[in-house]
MIKOL-433485 format. One line per 10 residues: number of its first residue (from 1); their letters; for each residue x, y, z of N, C-alpha, C, O, CB. Coordinates in nm, 3 decimals. Glycine has a CB too. Example, Ala and Ser with C-alpha at 12.3 -4.5 7.8 and 13.67 -1.06 7.14 Angstrom:
1) as) 1.319 -0.569 0.780 1.230 -0.450 0.780 1.320 -0.330 0.780 1.424 -0.332 0.846 1.131 -0.447 0.905 | 1.285 -0.225 0.708 1.367 -0.106 0.714 1.290 0.003 0.787 1.341 0.114 0.804 1.408 -0.060 0.572
This chain:
1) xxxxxxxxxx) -0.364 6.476 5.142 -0.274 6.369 5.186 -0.352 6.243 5.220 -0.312 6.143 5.160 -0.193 6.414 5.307 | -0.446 6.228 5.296 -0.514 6.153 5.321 -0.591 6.089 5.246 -0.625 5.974 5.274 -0.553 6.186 5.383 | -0.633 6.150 5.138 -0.690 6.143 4.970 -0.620 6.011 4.953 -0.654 5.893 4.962 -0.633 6.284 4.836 | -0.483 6.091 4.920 -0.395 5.992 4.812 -0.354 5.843 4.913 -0.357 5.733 4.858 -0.216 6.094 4.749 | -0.322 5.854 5.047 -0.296 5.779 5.085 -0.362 5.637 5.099 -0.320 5.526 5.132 -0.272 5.830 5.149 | -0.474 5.685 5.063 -0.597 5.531 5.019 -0.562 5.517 4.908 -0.607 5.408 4.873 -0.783 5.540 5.012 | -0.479 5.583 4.787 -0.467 5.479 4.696 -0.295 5.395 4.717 -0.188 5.448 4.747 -0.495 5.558 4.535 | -0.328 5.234 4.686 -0.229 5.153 4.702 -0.134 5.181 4.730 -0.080 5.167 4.839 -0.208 5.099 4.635 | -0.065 5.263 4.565 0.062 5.295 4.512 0.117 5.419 4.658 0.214 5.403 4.733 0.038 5.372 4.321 | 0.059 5.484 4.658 0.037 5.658 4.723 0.077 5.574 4.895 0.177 5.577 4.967 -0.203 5.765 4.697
11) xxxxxxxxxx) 0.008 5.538 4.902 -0.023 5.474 5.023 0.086 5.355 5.117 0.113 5.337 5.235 -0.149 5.409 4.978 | 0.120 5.297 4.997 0.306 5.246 5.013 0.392 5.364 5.026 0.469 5.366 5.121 0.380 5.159 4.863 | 0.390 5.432 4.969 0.505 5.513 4.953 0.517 5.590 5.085 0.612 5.595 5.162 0.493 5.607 4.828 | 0.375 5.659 5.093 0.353 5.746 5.287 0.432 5.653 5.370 0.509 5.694 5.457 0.151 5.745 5.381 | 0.409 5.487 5.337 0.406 5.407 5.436 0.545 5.391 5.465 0.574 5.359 5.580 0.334 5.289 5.412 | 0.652 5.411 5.366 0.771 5.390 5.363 0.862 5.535 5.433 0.953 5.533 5.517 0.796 5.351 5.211 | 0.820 5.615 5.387 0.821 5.722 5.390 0.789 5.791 5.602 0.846 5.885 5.659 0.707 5.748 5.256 | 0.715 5.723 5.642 0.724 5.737 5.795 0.797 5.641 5.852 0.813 5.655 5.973 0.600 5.735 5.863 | 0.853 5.535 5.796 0.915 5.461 5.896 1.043 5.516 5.900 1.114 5.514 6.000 0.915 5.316 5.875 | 1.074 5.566 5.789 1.215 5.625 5.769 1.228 5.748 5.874 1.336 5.770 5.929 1.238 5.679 5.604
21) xxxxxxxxxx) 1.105 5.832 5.901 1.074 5.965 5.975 1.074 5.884 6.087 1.149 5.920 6.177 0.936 6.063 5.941 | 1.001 5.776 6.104 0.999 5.703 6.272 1.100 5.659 6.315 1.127 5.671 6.434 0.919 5.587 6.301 | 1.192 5.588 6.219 1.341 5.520 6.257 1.415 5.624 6.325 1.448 5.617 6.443 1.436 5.468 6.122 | 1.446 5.740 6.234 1.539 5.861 6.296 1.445 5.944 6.417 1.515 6.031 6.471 1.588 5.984 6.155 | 1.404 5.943 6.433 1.346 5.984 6.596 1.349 5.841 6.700 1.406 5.875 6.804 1.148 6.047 6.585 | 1.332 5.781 6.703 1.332 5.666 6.758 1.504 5.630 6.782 1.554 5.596 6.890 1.244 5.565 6.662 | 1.570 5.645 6.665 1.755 5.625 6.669 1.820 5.715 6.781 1.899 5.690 6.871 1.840 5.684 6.508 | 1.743 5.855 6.731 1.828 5.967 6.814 1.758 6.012 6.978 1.810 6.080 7.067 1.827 6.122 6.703 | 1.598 5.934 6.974 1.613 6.017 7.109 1.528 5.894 7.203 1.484 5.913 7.316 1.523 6.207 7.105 | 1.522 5.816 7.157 1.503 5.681 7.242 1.364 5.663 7.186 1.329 5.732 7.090 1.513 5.689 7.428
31) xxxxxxxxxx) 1.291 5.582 7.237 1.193 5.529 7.149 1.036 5.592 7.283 0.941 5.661 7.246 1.232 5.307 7.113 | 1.055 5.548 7.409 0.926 5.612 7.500 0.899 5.724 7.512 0.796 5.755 7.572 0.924 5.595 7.619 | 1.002 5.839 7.444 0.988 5.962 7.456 0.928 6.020 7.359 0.897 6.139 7.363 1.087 6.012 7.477 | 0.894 5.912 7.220 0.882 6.001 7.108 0.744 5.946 7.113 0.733 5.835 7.166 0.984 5.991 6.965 | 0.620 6.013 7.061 0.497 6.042 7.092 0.441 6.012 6.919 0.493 6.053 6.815 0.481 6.210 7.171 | 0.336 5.938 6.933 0.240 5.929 6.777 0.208 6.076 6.730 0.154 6.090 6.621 0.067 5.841 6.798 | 0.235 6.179 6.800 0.170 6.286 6.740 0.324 6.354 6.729 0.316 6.456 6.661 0.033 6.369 6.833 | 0.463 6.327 6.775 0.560 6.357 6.714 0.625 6.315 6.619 0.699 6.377 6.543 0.612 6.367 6.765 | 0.591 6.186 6.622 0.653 6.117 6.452 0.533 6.225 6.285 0.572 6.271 6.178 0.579 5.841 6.455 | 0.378 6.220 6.353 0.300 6.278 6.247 0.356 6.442 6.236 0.385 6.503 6.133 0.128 6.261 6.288
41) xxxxxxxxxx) 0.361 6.482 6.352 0.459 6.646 6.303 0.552 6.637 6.248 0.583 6.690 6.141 0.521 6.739 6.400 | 0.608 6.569 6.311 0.783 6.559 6.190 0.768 6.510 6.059 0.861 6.520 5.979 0.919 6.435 6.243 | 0.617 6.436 6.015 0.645 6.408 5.837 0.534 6.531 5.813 0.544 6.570 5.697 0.588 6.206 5.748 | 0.445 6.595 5.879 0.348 6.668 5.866 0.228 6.605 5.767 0.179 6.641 5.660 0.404 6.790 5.825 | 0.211 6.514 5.841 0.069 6.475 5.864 -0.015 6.461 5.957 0.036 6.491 6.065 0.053 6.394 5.833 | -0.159 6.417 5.969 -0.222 6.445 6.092 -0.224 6.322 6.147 -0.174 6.237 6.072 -0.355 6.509 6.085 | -0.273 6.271 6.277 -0.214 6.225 6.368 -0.317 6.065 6.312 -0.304 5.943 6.325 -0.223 6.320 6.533 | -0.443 6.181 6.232 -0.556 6.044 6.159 -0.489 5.980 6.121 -0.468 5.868 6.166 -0.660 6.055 6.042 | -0.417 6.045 6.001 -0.346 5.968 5.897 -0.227 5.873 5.936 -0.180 5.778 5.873 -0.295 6.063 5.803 | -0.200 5.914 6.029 -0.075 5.825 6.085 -0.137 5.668 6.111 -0.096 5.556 6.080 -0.009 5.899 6.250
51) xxxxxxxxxx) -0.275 5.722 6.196 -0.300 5.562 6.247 -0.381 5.515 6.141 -0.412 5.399 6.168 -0.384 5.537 6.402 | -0.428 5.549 6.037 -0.476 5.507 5.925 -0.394 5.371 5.863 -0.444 5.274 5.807 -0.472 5.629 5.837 | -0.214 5.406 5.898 -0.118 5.310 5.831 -0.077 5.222 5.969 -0.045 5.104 5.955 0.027 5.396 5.744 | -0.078 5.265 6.063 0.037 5.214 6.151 -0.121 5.219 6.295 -0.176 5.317 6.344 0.233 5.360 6.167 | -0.142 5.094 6.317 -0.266 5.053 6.411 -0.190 5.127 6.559 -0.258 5.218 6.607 -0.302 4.841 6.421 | -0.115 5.108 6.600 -0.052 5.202 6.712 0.135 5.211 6.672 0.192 5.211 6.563 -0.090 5.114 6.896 | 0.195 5.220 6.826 0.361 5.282 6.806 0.425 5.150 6.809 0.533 5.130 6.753 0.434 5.400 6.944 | 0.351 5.050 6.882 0.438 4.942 6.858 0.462 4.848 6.716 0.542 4.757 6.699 0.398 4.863 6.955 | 0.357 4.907 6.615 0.345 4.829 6.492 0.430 4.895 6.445 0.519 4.823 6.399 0.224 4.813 6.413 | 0.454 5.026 6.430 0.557 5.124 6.378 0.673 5.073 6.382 0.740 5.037 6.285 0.565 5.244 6.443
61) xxxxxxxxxx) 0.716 5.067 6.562 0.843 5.032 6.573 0.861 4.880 6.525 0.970 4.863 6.470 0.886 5.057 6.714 | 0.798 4.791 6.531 0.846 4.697 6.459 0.867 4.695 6.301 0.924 4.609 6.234 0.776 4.610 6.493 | 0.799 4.825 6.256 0.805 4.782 6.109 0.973 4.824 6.057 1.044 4.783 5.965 0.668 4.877 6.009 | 0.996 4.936 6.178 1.104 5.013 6.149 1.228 4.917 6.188 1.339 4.960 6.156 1.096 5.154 6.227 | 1.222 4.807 6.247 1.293 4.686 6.305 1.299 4.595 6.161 1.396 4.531 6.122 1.198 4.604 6.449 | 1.220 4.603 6.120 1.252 4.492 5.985 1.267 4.568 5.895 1.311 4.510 5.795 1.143 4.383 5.932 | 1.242 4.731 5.873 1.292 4.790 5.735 1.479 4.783 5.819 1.561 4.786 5.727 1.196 5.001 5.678 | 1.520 4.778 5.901 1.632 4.788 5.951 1.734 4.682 5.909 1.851 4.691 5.872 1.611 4.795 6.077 | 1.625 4.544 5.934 1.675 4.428 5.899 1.712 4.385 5.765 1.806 4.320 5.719 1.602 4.355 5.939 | 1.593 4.451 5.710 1.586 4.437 5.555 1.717 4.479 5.459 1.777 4.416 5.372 1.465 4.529 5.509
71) xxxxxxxxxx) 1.742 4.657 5.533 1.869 4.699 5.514 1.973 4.605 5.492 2.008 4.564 5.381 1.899 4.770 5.609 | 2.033 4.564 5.625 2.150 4.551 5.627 2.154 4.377 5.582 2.262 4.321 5.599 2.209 4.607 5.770 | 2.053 4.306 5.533 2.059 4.191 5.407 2.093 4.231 5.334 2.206 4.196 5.301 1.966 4.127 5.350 | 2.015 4.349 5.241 2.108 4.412 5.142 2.208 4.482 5.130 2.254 4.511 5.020 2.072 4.462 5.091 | 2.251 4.516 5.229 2.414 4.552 5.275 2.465 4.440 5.263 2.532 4.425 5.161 2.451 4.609 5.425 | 2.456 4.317 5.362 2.541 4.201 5.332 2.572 4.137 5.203 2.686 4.098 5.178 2.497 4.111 5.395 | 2.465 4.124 5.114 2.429 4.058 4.969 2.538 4.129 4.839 2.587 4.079 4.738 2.240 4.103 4.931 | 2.548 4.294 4.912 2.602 4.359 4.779 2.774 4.323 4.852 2.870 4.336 4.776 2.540 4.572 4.741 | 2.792 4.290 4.965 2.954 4.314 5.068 2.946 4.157 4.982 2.937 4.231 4.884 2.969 4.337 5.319 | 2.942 4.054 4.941 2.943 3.961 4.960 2.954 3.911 4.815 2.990 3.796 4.790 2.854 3.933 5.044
81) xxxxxxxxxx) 2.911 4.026 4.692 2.907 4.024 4.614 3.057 4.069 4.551 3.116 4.024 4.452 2.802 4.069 4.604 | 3.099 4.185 4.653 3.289 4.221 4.617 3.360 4.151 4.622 3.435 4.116 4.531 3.371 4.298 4.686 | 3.353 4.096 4.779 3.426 3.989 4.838 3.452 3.853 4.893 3.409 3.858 5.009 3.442 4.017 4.883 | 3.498 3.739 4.870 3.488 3.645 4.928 3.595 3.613 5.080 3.633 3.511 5.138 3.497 3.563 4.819 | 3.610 3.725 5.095 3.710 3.728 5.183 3.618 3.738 5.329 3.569 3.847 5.360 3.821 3.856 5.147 | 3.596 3.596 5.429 3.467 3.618 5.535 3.517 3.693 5.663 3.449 3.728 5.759 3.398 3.463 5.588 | 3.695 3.714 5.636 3.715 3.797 5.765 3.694 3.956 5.713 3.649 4.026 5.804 3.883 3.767 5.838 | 3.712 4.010 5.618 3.694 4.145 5.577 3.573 4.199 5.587 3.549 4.315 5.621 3.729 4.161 5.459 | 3.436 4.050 5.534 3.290 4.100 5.564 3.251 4.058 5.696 3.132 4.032 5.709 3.182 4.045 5.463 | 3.323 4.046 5.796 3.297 4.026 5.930 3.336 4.136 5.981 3.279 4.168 6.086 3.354 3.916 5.991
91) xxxxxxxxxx) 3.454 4.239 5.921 3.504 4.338 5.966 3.411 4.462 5.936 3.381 4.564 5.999 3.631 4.343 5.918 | 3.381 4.414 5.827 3.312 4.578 5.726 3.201 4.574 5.821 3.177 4.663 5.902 3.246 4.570 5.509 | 3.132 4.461 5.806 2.998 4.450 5.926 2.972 4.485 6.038 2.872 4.542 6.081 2.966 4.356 5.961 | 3.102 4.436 6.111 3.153 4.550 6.250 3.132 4.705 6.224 3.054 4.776 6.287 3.337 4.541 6.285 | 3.219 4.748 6.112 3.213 4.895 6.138 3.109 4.953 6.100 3.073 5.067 6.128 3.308 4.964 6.086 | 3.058 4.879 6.036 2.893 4.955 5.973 2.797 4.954 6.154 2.747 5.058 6.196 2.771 4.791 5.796 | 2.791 4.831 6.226 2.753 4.837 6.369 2.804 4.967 6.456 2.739 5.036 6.535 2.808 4.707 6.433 | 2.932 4.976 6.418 2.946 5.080 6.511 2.893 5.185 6.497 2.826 5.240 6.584 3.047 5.110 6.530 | 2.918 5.229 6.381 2.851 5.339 6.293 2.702 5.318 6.338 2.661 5.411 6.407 2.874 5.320 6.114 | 2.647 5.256 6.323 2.486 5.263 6.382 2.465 5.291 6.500 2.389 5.368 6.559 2.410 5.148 6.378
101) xxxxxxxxxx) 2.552 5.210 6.529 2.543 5.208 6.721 2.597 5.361 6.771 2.563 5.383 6.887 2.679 5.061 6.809 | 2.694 5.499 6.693 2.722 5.579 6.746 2.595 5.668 6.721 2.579 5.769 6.790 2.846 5.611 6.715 | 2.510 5.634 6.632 2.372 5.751 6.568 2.279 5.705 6.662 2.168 5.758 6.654 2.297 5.731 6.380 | 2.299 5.604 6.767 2.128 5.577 6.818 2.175 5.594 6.982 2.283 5.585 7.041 2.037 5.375 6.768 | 2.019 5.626 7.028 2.051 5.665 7.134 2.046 5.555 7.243 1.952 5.475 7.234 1.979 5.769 7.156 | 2.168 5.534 7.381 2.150 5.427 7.418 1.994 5.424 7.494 1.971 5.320 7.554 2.270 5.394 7.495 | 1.919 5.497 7.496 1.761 5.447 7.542 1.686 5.381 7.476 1.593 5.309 7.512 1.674 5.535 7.565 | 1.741 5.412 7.338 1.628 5.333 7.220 1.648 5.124 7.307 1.566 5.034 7.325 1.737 5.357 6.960 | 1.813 5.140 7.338 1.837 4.963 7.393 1.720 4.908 7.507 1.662 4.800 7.516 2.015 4.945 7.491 | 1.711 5.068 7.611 1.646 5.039 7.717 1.539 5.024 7.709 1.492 4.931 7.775 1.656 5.101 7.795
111) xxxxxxxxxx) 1.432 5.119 7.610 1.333 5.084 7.547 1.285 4.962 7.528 1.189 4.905 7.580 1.345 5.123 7.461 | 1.359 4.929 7.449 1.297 4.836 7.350 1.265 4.690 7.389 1.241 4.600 7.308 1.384 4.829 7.237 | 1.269 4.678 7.524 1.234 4.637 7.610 1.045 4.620 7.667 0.969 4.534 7.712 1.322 4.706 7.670 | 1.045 4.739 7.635 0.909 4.785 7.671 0.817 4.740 7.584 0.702 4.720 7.626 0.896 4.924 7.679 | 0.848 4.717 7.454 0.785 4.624 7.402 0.798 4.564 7.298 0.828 4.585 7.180 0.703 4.645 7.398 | 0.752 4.437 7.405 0.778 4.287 7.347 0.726 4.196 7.243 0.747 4.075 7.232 0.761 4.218 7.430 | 0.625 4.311 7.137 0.639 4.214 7.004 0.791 4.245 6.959 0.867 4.153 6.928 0.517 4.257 6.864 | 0.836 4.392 6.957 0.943 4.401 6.901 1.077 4.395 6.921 1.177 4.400 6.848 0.931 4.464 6.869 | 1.053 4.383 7.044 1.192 4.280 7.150 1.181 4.139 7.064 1.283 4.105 7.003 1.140 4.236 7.378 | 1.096 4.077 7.057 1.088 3.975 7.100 1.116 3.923 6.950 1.180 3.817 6.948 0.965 3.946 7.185
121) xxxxxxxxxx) 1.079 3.980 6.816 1.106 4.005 6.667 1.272 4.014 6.680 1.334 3.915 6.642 1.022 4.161 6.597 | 1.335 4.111 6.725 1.502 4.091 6.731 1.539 3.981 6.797 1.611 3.909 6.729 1.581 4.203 6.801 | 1.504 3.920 6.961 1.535 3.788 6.974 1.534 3.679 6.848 1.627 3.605 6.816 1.448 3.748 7.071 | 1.423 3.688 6.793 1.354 3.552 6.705 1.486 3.576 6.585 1.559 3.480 6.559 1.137 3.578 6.625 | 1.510 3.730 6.509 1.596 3.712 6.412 1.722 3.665 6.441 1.798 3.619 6.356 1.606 3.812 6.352 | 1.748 3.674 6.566 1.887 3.637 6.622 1.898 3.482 6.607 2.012 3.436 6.605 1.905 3.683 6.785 | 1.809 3.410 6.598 1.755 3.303 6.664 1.824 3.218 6.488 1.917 3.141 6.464 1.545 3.316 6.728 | 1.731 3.274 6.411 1.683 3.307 6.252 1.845 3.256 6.190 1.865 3.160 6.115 1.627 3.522 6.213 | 1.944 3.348 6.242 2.037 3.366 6.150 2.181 3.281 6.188 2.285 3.285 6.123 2.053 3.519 6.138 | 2.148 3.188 6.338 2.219 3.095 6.350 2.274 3.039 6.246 2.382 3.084 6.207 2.169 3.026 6.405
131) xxxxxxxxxx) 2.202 2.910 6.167 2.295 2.870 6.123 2.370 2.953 6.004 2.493 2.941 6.013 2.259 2.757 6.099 | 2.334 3.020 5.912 2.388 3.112 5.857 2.541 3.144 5.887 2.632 3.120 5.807 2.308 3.206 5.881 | 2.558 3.201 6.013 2.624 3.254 6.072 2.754 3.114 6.068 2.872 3.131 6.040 2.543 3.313 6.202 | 2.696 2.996 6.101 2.782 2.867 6.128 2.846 2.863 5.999 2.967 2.849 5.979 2.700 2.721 6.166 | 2.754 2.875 5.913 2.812 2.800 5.738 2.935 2.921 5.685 3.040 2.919 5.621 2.632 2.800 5.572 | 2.855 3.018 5.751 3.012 3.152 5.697 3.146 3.157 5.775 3.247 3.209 5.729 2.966 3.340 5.724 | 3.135 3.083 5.932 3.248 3.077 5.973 3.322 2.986 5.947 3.433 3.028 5.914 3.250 3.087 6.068 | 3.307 2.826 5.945 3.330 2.718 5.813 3.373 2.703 5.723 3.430 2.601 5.685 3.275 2.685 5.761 | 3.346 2.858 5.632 3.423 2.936 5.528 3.509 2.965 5.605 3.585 2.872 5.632 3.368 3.051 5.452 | 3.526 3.050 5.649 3.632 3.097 5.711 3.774 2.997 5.778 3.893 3.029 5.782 3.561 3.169 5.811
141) xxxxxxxxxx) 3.716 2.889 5.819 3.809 2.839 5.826 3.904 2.713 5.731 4.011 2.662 5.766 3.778 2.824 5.923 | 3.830 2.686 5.611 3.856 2.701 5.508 3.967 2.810 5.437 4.083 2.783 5.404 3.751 2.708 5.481 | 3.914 2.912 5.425 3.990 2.992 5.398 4.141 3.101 5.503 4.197 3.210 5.486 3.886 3.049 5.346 | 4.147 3.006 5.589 4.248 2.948 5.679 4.255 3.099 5.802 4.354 3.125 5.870 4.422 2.903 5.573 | 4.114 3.184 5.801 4.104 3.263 5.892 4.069 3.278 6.051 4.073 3.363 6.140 4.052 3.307 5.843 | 4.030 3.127 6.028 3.938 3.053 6.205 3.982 2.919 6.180 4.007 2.845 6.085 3.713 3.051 6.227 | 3.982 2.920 6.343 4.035 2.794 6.384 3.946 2.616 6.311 3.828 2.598 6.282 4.017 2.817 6.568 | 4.047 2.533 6.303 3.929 2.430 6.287 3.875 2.355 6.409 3.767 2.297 6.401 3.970 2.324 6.192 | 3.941 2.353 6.513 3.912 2.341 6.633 3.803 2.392 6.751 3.797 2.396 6.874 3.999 2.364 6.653 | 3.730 2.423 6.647 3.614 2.487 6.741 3.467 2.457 6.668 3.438 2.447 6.549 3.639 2.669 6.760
151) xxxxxxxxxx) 3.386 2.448 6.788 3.225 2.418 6.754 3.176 2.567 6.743 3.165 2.637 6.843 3.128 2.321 6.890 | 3.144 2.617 6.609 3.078 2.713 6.571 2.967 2.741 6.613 2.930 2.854 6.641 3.071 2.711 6.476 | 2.879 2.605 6.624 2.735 2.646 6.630 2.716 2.654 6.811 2.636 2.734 6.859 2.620 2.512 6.539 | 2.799 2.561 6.901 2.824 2.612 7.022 2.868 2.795 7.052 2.811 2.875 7.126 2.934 2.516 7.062 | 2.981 2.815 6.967 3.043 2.919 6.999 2.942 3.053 6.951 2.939 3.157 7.017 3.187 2.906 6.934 | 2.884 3.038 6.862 2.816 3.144 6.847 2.619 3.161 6.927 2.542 3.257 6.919 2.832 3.146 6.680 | 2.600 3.027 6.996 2.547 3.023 7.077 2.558 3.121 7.179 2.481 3.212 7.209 2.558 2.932 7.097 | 2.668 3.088 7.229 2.722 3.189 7.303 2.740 3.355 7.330 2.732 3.444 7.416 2.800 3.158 7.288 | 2.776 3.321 7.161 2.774 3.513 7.107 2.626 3.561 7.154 2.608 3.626 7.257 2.785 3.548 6.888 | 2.538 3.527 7.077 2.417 3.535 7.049 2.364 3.597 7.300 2.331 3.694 7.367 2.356 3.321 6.939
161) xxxxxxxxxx) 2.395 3.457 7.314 2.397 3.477 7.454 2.436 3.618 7.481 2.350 3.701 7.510 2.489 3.381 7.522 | 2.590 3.655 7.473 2.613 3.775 7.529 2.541 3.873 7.487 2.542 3.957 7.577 2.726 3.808 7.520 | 2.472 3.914 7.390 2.416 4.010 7.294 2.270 4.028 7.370 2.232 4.138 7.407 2.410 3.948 7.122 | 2.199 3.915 7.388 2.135 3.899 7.498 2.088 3.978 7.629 1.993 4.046 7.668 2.187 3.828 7.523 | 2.240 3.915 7.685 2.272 3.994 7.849 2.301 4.192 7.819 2.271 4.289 7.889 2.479 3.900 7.935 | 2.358 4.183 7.706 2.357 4.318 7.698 2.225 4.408 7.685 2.205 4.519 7.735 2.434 4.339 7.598 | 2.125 4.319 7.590 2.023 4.401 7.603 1.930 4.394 7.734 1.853 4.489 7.743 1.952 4.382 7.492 | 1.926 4.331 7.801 1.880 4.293 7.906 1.891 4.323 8.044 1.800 4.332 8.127 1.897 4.212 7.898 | 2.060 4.344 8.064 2.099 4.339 8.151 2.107 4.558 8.166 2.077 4.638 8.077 2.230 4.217 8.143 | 2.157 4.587 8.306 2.221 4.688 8.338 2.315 4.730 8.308 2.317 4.850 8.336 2.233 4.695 8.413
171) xxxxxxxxxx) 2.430 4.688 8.250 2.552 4.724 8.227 2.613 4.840 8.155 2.725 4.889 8.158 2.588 4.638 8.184 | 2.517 4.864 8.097 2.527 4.966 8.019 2.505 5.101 8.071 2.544 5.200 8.011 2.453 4.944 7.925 | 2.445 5.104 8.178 2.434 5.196 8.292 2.567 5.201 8.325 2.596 5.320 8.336 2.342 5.154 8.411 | 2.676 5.120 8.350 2.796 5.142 8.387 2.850 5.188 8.309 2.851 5.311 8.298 2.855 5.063 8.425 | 2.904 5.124 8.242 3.006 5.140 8.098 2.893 5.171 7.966 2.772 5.148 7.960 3.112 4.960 8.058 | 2.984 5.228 7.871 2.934 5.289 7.770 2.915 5.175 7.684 3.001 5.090 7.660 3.015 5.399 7.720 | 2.816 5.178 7.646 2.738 5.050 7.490 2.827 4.968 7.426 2.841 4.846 7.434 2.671 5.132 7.334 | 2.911 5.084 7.332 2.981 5.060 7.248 3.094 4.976 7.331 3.120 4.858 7.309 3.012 5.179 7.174 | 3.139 5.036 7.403 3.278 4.948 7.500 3.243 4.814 7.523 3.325 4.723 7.525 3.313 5.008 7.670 | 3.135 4.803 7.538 3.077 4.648 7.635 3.069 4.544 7.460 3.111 4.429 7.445 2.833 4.681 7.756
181) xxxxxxxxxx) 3.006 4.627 7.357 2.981 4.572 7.242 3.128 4.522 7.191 3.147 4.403 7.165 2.905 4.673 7.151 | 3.217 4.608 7.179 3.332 4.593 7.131 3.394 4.489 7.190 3.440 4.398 7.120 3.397 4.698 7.138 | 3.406 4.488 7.359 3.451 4.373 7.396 3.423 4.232 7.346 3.505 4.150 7.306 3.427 4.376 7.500 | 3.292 4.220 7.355 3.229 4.085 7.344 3.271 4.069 7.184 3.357 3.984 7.161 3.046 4.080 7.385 | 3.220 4.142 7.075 3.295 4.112 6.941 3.486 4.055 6.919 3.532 3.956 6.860 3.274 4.265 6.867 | 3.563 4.175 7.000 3.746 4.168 6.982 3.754 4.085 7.023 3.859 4.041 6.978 3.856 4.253 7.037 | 3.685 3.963 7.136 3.749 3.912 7.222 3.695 3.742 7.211 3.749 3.640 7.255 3.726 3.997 7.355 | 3.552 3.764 7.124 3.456 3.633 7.056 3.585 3.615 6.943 3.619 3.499 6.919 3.253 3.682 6.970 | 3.684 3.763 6.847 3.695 3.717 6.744 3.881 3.632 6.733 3.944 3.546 6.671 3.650 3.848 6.648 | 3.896 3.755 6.865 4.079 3.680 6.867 4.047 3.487 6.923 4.090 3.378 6.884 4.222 3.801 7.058
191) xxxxxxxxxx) 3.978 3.520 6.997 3.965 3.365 7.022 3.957 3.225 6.905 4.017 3.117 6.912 3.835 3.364 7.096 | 3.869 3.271 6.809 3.856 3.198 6.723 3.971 3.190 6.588 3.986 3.100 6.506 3.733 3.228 6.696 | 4.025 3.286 6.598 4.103 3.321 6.502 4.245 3.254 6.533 4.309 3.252 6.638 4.101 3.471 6.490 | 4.282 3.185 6.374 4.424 3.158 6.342 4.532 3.259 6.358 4.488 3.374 6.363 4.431 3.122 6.216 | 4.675 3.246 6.369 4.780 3.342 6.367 4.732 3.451 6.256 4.718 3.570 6.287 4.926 3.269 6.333 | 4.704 3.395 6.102 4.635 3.485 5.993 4.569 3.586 6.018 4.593 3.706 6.009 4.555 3.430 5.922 | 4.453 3.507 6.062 4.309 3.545 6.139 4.355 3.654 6.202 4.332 3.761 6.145 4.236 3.435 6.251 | 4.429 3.657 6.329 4.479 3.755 6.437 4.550 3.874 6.344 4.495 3.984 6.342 4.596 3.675 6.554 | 4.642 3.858 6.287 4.692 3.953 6.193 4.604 4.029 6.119 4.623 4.149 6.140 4.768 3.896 6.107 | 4.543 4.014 6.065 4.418 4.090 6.004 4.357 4.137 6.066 4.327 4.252 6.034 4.336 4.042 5.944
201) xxxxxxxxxx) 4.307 4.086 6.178 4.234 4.118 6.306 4.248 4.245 6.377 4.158 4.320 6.413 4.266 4.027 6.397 | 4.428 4.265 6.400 4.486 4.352 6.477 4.485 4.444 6.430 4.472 4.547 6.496 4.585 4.335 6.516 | 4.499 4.446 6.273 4.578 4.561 6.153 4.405 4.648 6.153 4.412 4.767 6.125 4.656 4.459 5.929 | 4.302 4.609 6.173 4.201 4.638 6.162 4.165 4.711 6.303 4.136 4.830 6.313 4.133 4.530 6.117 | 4.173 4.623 6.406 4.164 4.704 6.511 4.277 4.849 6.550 4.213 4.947 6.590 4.170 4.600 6.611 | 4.398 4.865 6.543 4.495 4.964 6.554 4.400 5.060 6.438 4.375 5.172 6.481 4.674 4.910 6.514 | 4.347 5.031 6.302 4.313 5.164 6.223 4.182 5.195 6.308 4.166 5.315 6.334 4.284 5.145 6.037 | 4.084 5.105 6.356 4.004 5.137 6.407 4.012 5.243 6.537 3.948 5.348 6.548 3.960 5.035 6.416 | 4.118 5.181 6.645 4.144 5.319 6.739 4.204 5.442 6.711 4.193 5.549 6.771 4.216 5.293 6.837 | 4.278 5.409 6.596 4.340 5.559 6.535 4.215 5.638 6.476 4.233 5.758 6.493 4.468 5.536 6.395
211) xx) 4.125 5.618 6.427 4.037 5.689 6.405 3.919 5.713 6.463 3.837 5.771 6.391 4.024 5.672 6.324 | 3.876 5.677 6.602 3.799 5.670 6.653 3.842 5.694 6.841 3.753 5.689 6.926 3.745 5.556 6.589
């Protein structure tokens, strides 16, 4: 193993190949609990070879933060490619979040805290995808789903803010993740939203509690 892993090709592939093994331990059982010599048991390699690719746990976890990121660009790119419809890929995007958010454990949030290259890598992308975020709601109201009456790049300031306090804050000690997440999304989205907007909105939320 260690052979092959010095060559390039071989050596990408290991490399890809543990973050995927590091992501799902890190998702399911929080990130301070899981140990450099438990990510190398779980792909069964030795603990050399591990740091051969990955200089310690925090390079890991960040790499596993941008193969994450990387993901769900290409999630957006192919959603975006079906549809031009920006309230449906605002919706699909939601449920794919939740869906993530029900597989990970809420310690990985508390974690990740602990360290701050890779805290600090999710701040910066947040930061990153502002205006983005402005030019698709714009669409949206265009396509007569959001209000025209509102400062986007204020309002999602804001979002960005709450997302923030959530990771940051305690609250989640109270109330459950998902509840606190959900709020701040249903309640960022009825606001902005036209009568249209709201209708779609609702028809989405009612299937969402019926199945969940």
């Amino acid at each position: 193993m260690n052979k092959q892993a010095k060559h390039p090709s071989s050596r990408r592939e290991l490399r890809e190949k543990i973050i995927e093994s590091a992501s799902k331990l890190f998702t399911e059982h929080g990130i301070k609990s899981i140990t450099m010599d438990d990510i190398a048991a779980s792909f069964g390699i030795s603990k050399r070879t591990l740091y051969e690719v990955f200089a310690d746990k925090e390079t890991l976890l960040l790499e596993c933060i941008r193969h994450a990121v990387e993901q769900e660009d290409a999630y957006l790119k192919n959603l975006l490619g079906q549809t031009n419809n920006v309230l449906e890929v605002l919706l699909k995007r939601y449920q794919r979040s939740i869906e993530r958010f029900h597989a990970t454990n809420k310690k990985f949030f508390e974690d990740i805290q602990k360290y701050p290259r890779a805290y600090e890598y999710l701040r910066r992308g947040n930061k990153r995808t502002t205006e983005d975020a402005v030019n698709f709601f714009k669409e949206g109201v265009r396509q007569g789903y959001f209000r025209n009456d509102v400062n986007f790049a204020i309002i999602n300031e804001l979002v960005r803010a709450q997302m923030d306090i959530l990771m940051e804050s305690d609250i989640c000690k109270t109330f459950p993740f998902l509840d606190v997440y959900e709020s701040i999304i249903f309640t960022f989205l009825r606001g902005v939203s036209t009568p249209k907007g709201i209708t779609e909105l609702e028809e989405f939320i009612q299937q969402y509690r019926k199945h969940n």
